[in-house]
DSSP file (Angstrom, degrees, kcal/mol; ACC not computed):
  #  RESIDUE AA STRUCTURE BP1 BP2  ACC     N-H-->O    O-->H-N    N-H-->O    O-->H-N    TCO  KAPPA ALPHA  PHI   PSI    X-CA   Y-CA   Z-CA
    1    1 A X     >        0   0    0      0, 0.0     4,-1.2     0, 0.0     3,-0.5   0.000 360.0 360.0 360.0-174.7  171.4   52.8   94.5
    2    2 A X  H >>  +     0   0    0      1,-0.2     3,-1.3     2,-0.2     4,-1.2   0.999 360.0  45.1 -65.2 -57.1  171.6   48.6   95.3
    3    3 A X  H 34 S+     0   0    0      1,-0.3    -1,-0.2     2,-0.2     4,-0.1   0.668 106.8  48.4-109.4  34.5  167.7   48.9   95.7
    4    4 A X  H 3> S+     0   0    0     -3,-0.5     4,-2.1     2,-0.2    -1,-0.3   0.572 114.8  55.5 -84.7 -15.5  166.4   50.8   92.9
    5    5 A X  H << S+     0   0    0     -3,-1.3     4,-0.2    -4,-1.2    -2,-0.2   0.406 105.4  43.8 -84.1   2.6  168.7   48.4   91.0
    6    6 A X  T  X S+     0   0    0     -4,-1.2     4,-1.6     2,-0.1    -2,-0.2   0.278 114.4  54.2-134.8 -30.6  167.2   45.2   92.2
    7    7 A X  H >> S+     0   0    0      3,-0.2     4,-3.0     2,-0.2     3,-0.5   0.917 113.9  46.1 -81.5 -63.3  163.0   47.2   91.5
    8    8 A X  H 3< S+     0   0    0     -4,-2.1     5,-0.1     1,-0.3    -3,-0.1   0.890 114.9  45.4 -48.7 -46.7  164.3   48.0   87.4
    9    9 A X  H 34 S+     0   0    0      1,-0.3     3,-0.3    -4,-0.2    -1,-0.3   0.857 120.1  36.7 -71.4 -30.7  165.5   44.5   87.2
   10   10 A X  H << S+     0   0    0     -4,-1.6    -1,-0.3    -3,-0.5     2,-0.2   0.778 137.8  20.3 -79.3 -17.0  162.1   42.9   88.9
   11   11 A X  S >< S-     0   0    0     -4,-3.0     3,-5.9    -3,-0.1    -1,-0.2  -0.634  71.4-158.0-152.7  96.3  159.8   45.6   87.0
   12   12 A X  T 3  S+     0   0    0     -3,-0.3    -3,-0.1     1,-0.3    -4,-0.1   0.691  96.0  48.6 -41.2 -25.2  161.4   47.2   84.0
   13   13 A X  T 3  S+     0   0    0     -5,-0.1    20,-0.6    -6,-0.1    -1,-0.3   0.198  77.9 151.0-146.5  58.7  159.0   49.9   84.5
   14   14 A X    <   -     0   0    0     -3,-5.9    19,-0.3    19,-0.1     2,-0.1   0.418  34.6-152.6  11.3 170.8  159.4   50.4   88.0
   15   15 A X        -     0   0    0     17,-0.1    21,-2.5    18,-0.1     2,-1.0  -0.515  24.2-176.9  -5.0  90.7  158.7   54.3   89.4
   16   16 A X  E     +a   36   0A   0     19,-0.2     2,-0.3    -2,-0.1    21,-0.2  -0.762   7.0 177.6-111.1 142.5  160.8   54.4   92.3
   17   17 A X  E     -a   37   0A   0     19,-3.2    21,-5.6    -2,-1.0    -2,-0.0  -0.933  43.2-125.2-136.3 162.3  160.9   57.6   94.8
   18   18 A X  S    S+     0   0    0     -2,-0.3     2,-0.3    19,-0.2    19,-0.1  -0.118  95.6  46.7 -94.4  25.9  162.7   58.5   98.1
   19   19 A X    >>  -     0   0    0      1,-0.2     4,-1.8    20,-0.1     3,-0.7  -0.965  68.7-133.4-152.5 146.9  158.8   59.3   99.7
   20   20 A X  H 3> S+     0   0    0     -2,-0.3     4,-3.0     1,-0.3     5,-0.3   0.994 104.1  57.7 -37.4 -70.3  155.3   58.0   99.9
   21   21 A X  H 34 S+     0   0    0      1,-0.2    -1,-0.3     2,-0.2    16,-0.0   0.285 112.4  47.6 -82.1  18.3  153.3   60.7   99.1
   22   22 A X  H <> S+     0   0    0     -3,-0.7     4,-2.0     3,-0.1     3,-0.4   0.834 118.4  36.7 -68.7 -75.1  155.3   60.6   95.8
   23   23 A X  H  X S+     0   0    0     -4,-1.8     4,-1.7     1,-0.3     5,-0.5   0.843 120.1  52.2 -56.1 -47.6  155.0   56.8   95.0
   24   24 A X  H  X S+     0   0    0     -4,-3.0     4,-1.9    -5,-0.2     3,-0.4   0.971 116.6  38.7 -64.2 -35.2  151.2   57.1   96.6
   25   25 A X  H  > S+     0   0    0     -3,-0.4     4,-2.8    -5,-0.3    -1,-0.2   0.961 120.8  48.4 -59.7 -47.1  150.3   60.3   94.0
   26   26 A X  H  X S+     0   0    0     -4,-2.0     4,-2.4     1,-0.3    -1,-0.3   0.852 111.5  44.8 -61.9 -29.2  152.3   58.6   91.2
   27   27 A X  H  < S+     0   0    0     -4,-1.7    35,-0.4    -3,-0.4    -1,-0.3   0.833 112.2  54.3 -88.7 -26.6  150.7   55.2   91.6
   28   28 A X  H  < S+     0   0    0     -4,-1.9    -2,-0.2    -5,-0.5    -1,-0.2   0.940 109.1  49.2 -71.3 -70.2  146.9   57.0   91.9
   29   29 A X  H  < S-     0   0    0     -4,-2.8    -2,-0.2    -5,-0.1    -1,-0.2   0.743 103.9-166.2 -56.4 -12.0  147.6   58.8   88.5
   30   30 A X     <  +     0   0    0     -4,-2.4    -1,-0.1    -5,-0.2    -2,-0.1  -0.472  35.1 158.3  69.1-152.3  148.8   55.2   87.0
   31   31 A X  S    S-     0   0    0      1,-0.2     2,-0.3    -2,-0.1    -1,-0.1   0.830  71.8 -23.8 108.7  29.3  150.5   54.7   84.0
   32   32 A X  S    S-     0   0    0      1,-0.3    -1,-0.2    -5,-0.1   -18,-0.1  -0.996 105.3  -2.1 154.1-132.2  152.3   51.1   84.2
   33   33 A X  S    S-     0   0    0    -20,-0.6     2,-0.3    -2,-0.3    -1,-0.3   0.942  88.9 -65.8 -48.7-117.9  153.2   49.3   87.3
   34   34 A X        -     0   0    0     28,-0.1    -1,-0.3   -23,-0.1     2,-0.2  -0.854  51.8-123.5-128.4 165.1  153.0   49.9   90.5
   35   35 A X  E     - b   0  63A   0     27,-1.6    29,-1.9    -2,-0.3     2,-0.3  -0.618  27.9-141.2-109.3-179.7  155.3   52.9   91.7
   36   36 A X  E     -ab  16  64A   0    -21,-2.5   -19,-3.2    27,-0.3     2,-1.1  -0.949   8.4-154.5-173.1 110.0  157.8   51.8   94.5
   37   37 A X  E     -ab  17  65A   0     27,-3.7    29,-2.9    -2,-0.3     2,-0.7  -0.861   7.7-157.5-135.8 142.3  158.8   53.9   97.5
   38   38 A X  E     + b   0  66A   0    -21,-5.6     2,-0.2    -2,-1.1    29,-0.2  -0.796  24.3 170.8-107.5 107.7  162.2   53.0   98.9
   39   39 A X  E     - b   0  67A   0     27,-3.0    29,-2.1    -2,-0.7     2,-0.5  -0.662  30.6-119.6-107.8-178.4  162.2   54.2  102.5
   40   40 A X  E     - b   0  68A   0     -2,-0.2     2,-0.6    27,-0.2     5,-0.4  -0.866  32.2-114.8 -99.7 153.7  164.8   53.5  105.3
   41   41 A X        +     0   0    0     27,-1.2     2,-0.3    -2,-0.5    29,-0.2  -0.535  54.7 131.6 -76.0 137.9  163.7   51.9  108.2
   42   42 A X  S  > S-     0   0    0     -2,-0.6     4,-0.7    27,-0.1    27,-0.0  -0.920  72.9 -69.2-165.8-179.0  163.7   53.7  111.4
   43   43 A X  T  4 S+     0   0    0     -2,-0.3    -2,-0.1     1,-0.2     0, 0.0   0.236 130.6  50.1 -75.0  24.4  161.0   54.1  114.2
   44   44 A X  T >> S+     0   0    0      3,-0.0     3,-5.9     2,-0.0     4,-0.8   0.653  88.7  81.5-110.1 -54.2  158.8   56.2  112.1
   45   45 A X  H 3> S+     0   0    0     -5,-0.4     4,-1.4     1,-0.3     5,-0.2   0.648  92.1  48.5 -44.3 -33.5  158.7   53.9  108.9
   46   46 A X  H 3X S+     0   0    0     -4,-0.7     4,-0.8     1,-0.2    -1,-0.3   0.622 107.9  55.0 -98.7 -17.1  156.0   51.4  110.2
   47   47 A X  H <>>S+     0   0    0     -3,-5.9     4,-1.9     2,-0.1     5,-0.6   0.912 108.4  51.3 -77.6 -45.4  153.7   54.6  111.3
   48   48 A X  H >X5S+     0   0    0     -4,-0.8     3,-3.5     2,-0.2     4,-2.9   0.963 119.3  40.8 -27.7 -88.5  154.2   55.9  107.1
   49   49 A X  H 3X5S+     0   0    0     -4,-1.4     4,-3.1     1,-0.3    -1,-0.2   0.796 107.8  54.1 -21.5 -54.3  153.0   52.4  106.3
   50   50 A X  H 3X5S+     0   0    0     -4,-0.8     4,-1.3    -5,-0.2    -1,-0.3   0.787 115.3  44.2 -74.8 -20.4  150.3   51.8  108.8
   51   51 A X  H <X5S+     0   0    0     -3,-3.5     4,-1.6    -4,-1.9     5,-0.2   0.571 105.0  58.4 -90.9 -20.1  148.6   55.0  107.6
   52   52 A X  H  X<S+     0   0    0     -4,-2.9     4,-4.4    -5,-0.6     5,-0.2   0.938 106.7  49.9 -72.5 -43.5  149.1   54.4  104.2
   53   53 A X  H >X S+     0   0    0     -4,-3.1     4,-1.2     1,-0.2     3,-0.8   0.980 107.6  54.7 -51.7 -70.0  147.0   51.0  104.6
   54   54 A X  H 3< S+     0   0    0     -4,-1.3     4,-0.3     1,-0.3    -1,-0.2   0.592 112.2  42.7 -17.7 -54.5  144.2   52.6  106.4
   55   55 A X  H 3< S+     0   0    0     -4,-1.6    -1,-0.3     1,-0.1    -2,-0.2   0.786 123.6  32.7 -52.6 -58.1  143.8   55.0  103.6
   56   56 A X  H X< S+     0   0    0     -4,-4.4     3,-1.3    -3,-0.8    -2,-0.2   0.127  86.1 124.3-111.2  22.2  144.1   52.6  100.5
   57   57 A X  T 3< S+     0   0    0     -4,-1.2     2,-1.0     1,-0.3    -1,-0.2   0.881  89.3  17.3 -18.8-101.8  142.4   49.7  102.8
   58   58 A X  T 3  S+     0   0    0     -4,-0.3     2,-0.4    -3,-0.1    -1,-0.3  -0.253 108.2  92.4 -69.3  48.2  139.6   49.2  100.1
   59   59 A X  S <  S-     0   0    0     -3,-1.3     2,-0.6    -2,-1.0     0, 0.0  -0.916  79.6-117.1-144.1 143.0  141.2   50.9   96.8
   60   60 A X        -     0   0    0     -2,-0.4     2,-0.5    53,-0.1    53,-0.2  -0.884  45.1-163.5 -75.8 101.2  143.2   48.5   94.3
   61   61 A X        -     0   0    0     -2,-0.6     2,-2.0    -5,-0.2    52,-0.4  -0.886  40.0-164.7-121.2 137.5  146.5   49.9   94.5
   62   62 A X        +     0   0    0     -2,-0.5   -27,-1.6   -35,-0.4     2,-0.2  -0.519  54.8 115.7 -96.6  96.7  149.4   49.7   92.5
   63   63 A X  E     -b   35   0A   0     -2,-2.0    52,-1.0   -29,-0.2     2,-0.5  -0.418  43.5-164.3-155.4  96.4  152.1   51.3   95.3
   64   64 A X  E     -bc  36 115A   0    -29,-1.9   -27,-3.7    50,-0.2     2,-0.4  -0.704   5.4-152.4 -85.7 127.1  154.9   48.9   96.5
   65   65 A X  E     -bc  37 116A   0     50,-5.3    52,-2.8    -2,-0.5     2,-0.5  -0.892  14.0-175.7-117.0 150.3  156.9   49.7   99.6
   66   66 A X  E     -bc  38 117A   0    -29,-2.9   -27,-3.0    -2,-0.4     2,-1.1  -0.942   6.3-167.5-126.9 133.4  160.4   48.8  100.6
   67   67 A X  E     -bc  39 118A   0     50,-1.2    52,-1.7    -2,-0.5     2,-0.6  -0.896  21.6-143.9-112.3 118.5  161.9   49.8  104.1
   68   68 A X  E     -bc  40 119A   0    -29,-2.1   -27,-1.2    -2,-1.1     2,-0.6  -0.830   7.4-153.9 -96.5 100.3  165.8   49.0  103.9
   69   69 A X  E     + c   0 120A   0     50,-2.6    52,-0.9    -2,-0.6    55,-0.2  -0.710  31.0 153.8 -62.8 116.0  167.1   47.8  107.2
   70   70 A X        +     0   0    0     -2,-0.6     2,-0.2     1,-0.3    -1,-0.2   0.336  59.8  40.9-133.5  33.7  170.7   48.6  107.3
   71   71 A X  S    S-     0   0    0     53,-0.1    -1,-0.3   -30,-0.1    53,-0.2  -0.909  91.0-105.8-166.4 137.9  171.6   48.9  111.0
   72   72 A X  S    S+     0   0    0     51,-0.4     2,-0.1    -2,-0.2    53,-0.1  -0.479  85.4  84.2-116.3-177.2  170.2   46.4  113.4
   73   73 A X        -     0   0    0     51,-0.2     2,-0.5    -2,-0.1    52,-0.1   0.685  65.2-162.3 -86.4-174.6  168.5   45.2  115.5
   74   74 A X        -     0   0    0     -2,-0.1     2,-0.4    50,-0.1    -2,-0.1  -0.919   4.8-167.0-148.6  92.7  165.7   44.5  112.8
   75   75 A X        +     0   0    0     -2,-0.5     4,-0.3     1,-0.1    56,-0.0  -0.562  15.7 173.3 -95.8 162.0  162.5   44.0  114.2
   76   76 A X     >  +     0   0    0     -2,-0.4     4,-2.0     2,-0.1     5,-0.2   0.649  54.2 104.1-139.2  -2.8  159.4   42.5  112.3
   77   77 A X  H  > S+     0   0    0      2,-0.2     4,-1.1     1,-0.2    -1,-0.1   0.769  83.7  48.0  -0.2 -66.0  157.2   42.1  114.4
   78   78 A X  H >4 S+     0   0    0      2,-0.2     3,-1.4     3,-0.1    -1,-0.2   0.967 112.1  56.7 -59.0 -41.9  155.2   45.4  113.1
   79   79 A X  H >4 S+     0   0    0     -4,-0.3     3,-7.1     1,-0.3     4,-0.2   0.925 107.6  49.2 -25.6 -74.3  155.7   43.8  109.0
   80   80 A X  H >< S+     0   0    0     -4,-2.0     3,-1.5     1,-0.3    -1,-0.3   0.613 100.3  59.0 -68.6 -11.1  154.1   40.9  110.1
   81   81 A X  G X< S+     0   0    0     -3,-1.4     3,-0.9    -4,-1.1     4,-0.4   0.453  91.7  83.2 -72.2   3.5  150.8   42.8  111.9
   82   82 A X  G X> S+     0   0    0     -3,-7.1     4,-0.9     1,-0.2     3,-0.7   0.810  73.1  63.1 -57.9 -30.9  150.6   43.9  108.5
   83   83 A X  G <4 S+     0   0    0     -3,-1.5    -1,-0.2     1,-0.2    -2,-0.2   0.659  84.5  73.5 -57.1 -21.4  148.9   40.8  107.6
   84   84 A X  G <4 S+     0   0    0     -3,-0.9    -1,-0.2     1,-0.2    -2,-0.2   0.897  87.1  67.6 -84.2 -41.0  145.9   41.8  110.0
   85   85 A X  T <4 S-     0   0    0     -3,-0.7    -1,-0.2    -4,-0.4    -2,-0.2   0.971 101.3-138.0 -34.2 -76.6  145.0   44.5  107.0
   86   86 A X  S  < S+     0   0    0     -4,-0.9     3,-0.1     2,-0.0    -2,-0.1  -0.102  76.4  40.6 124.2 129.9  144.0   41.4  104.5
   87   87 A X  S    S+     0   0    0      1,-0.3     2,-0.3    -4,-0.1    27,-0.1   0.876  84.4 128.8  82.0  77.8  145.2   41.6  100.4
   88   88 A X        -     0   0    0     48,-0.2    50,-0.4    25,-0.1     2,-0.3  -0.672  58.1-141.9-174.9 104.9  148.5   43.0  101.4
   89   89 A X  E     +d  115   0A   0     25,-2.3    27,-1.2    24,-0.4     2,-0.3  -0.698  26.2 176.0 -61.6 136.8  151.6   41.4  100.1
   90   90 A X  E     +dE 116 136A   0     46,-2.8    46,-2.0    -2,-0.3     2,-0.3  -0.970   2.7 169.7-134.1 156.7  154.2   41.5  103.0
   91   91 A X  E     -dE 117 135A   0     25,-0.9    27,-4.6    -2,-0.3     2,-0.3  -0.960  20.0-151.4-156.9 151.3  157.9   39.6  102.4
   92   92 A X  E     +dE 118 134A   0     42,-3.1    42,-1.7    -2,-0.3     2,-0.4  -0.875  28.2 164.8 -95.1  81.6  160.9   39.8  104.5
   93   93 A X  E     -d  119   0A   0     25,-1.4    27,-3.0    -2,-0.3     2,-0.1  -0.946  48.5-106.8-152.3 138.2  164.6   39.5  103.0
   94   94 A X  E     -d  120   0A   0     -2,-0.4    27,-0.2    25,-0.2     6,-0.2  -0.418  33.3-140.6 -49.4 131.7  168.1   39.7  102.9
   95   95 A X  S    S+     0   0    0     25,-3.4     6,-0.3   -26,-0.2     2,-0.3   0.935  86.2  80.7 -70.8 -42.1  168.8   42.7  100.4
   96   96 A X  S    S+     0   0    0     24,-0.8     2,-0.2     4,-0.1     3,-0.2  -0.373  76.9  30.6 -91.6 159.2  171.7   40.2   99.3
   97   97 A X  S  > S-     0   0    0     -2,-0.3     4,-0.6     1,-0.1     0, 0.0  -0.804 102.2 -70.9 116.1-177.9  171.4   37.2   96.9
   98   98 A X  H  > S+     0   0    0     -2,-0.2     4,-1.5     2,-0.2    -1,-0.1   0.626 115.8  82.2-113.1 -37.2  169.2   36.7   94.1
   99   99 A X  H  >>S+     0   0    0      2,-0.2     4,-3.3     1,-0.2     5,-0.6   0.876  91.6  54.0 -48.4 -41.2  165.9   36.2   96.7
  100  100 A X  I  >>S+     0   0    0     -5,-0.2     4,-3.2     1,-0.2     5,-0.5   0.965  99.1  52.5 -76.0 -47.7  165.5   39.7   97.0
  101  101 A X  I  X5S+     0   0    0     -4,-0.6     4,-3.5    -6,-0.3    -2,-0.2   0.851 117.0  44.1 -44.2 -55.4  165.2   40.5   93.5
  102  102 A X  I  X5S+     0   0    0     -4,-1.5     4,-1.2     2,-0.2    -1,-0.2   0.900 109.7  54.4 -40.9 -53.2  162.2   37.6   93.3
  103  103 A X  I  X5S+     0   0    0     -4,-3.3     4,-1.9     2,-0.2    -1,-0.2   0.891 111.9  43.8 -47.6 -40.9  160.7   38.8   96.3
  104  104 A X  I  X<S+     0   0    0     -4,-3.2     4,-1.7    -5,-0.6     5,-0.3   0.961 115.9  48.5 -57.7 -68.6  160.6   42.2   94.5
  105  105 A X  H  <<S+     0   0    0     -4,-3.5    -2,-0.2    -5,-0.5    -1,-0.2   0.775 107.6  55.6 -38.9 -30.8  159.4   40.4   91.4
  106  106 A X  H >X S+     0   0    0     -4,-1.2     3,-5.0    -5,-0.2     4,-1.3   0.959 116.3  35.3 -70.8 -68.9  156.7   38.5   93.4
  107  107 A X  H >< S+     0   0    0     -4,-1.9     3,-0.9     1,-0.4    -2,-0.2   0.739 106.6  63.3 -74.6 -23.6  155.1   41.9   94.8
  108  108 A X  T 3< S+     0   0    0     -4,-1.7    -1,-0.4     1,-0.2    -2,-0.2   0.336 108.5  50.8 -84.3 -19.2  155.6   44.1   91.7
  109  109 A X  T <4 S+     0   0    0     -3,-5.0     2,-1.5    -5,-0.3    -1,-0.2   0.610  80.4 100.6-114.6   1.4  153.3   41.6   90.3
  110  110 A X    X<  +     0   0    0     -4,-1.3     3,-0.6    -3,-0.9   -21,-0.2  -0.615  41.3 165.1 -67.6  87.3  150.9   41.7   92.8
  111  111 A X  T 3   +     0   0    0     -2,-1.5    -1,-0.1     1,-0.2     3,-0.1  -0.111  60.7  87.5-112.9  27.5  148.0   44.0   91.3
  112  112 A X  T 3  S-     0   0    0      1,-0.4    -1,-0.2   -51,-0.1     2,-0.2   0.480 109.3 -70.4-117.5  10.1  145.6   43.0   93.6
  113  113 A X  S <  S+     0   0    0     -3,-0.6    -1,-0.4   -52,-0.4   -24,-0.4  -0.564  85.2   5.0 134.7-173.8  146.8   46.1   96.2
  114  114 A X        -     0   0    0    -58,-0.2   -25,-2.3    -2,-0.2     2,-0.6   0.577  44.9-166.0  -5.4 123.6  150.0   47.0   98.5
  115  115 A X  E     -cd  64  89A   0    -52,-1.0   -50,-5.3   -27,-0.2     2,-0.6  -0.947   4.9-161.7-123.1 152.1  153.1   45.1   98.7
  116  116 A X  E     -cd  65  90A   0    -27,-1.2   -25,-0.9    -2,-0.6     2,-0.4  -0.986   5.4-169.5-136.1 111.5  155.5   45.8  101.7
  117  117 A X  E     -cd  66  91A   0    -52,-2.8   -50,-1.2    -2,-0.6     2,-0.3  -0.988   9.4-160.5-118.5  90.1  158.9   44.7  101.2
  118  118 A X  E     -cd  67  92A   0    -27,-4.6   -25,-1.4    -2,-0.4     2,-0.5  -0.782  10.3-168.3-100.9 147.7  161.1   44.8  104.2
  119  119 A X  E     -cd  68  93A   0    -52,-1.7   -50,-2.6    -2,-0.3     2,-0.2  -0.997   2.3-171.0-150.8  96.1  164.9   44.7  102.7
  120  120 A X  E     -cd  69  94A   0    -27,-3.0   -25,-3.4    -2,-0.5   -24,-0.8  -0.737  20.3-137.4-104.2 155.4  168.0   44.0  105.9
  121  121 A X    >   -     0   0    0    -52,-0.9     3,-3.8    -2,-0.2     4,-0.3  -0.984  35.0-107.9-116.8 137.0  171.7   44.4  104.6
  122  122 A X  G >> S+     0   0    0     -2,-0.5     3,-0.9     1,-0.3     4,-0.7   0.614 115.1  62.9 -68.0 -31.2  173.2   41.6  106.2
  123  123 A X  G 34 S+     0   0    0      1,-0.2   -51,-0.4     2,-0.2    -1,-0.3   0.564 101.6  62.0 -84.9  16.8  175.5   43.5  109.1
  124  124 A X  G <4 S+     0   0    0     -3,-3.8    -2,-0.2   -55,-0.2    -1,-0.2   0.691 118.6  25.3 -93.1  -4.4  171.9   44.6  110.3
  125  125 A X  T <4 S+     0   0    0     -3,-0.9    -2,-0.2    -4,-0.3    -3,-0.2   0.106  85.3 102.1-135.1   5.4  171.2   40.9  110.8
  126  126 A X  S  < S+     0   0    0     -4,-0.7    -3,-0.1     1,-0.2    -2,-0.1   0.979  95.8  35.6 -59.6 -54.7  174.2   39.1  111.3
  127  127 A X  S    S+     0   0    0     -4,-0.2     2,-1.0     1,-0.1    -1,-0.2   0.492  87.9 107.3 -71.7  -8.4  173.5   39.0  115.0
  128  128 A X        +     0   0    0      1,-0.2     3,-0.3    -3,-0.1    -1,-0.1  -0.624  37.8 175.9 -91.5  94.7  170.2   38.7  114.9
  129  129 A X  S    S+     0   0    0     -2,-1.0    -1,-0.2     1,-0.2    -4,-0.0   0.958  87.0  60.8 -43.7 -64.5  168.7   34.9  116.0
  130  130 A X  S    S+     0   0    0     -3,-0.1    -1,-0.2     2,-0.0    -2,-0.1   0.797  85.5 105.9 -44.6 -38.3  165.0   36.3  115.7
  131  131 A X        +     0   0    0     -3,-0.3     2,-0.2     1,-0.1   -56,-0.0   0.005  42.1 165.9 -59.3 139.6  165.6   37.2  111.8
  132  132 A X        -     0   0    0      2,-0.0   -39,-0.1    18,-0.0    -1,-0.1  -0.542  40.6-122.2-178.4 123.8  164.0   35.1  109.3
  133  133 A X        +     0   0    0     -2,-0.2    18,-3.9    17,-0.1     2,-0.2   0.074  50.6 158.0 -28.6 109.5  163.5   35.5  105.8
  134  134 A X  E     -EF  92 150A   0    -42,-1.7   -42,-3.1    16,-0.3     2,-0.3  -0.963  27.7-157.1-153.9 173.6  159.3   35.2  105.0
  135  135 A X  E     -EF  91 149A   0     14,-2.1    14,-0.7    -2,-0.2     2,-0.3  -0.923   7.8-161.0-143.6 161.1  156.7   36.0  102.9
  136  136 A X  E     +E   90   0A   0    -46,-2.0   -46,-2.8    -2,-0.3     2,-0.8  -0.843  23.5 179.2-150.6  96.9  152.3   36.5  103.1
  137  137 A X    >>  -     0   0    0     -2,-0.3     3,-1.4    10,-0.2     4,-0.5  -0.823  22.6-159.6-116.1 118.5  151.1   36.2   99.6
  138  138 A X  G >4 S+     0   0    0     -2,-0.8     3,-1.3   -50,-0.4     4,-0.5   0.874  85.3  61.4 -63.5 -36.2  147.7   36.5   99.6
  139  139 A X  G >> S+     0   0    0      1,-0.3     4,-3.0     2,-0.2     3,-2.9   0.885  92.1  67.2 -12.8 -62.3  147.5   34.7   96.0
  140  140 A X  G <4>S+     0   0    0     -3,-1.4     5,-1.9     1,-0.3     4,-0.4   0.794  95.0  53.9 -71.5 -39.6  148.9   31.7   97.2
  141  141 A X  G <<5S+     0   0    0     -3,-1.3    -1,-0.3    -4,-0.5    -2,-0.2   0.457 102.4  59.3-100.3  30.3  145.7   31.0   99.6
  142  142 A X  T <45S+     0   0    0     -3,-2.9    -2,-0.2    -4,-0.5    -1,-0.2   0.749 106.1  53.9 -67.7 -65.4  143.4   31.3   96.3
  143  143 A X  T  <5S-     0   0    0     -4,-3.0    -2,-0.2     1,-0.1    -3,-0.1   0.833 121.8-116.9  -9.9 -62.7  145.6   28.5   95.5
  144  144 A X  T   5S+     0   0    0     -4,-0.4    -3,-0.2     1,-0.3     2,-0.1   0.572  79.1 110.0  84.0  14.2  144.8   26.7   98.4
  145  145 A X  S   <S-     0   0    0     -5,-1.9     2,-1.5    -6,-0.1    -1,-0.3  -0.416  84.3 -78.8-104.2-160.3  148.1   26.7   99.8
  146  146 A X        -     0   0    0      1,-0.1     2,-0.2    -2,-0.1    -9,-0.1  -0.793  30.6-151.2-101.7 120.3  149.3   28.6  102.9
  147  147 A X  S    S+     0   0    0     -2,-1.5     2,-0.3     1,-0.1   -10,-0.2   0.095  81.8  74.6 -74.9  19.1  149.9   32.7  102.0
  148  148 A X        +     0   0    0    -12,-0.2     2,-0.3    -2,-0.2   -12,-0.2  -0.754  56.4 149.3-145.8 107.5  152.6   32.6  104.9
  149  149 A X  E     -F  135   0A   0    -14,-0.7   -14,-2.1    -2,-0.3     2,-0.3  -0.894  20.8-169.4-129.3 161.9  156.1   31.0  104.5
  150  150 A X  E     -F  134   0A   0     -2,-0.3     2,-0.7   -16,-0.2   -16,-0.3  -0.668  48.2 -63.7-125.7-173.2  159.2   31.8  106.0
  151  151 A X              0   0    0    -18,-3.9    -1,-0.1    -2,-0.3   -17,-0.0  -0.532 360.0 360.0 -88.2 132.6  162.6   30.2  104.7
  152  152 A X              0   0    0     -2,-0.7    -1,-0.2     0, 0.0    -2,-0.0   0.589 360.0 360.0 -67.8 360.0  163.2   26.6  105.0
């Protein structure tokens, strides 16, 4: 599918699965990258998530998740209380365009534990005022810039 084809092309060796506890097991045994579990979003997805932090809080993990919005509306509001965890990569993006595949690329290289990748298809977000396209990379305030920007 669109976004197992948009993870090879940001990390050529990608592990992507249709569950958590697949991506979590795979990404505990190791073996490359981080493994990648492509959910849909629904009112469940952000409980998956939030348990999964809890768990791999303090553990270096390679496990990237992407919840694919494709029916709106598309709240983010829970994404962004992701940030309260700490060491979290979080991004927000249109699944079309060339941004998501770099936002993929961004967290797939983020080896310093979780990335959370929320993914809208565009008629889930046409209407939508509140949407806008962001990111919290914790890197960036090692840096000394600010590790939350949304799109100019």
């Amino acid at each position: 599918d669109k976004v197992t084809g948009l993870l090879k092309q940001a990390q050529k060796d990608a592990w992507v699965f249709r569950s958590l506890g697949a991506a979590n097991a795979k990404s505990i045994e190791g073996g490359g990258g981080k493994s990648w579990a492509v959910l849909p979003l629904c009112e469940y997805s952000m409980g998956h998530v939030n348990r999964a932090l809890k768990f791999l809080k303090d553990r270096c993990c390679q496990l990237g998740i992407v919840l694919v919005a494709s029916e709106g509306p598309v709240s983010q509001l829970e994404l962004l209380r992701v940030m309260e965890y700490g060491g979290v990569y979080i991004a927000a993006e249109r699944l079309e365009g060339n941004t998501a595949t770099q936002i993929l690329a961004e967290a797939a290289c983020f080896d310093a534990g979780l990335s959370v990748v929320l993914l809208a298809e565009a008629d889930a977000i046409q209407a939508d005022d509140q949407w806008t396209a962001f990111k919290y990379d914790p890197r960036r305030e090692l840096q000394g810039l600010e590790p939350f920007c949304t799109e100019s």
